[in-house]
N, C-alpha and C positions, 0 to 999 in steps of 0.2 A: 350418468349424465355428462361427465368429462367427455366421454368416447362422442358424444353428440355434440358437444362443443371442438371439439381436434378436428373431427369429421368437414364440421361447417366451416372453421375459420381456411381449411387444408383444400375447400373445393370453390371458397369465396374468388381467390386469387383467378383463378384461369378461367372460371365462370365469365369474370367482367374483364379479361383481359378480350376473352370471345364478344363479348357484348360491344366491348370499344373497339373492334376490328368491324364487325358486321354495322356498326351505326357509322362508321370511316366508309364502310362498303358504299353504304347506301348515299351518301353526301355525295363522294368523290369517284368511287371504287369504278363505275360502268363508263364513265368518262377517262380515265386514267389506268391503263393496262398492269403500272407496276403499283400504282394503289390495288387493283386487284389480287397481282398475285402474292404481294407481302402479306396482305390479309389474310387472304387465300391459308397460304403457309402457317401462318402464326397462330392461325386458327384450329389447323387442322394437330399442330403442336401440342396445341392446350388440350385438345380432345383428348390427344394421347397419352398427355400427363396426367389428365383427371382417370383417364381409363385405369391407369398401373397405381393411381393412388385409391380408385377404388377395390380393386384388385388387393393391394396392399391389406386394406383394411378389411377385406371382407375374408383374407385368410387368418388377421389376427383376432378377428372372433369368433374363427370354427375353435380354436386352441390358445389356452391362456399363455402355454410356452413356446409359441414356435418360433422358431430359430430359421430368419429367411438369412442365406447369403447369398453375397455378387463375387466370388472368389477370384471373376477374370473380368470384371467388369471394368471398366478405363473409358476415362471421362476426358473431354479438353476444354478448360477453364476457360480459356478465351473466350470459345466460341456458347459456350452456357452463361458468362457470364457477359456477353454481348448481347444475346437475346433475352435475359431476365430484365436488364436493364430496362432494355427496350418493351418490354412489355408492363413493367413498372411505371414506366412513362406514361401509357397508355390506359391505367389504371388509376393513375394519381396525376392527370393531365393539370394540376394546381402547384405542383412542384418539379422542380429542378433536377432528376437525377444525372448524374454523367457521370463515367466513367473512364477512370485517368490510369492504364495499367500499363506504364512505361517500361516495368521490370520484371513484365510477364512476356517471356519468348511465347510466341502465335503456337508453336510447336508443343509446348509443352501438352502431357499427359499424367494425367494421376488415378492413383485406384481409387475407385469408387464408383457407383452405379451413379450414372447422369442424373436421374430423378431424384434421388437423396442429393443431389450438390446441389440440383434448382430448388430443393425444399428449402437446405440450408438458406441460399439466398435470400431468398423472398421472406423468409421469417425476418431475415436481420433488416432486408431494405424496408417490409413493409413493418 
């Protein structure tokens, strides 16, 4: 029953991040070329993040122990942590999020697979 409770809250997130783009679509999106394509994009974002988390999950229950690694995988904070924001936003349109990273160089790179650093986020924002 956990694995169905992970599952749901891990696919809530980008589900209505899509839902709050495609309802922007429909308002503003045909009148407004770059309302389209931010949407467009962020949209197509979340598909791709739901894909690899279901992916994810659908290799952790062929096998109790598998052992996924990103051994060259390299992530940039900035620009993950510019777009979770932003689609936090768009998710919880009732609050305030912003993002103040003064003492994060735009260049920096760390290891980790991009998908694991958005999951971290959004656990902690949402």
């Amino acid at each position: 029953m956990q694995f169905v409770s992970d599952v749901s809250h891990e696919l809530r997130t980008p589900v209505a991040v899509i839902e709050g783009h495609l309802s922007m679509l429909k308002r503003w999106g045909k009148d407004d070329p770059q309302v389209l394509e931010e949407s467009i994009d962020a949209s197509i974002s979340e598909a791709e993040r739901m894909k690899h988390l279901i992916q994810e999950m659908l290799d952790l229950t062929r096998a109790e122990q598998i052992s996924v690694h990103y051994p060259n995988a390299i992530a940039e904070p900035m620009e993950v942590l510019t777009r979770v924001v932003g689609d936090m936003g768009m998710v919880h349109p009732d609050f305030k999020i912003s993002l103040e990273v003064e003492d994060l160089d735009p260049d920096t790179k760390i290891q980790i697979f991009q998908g694991h650093l958005e999951q971290i986020l959004i656990i902690l924002i949402d």
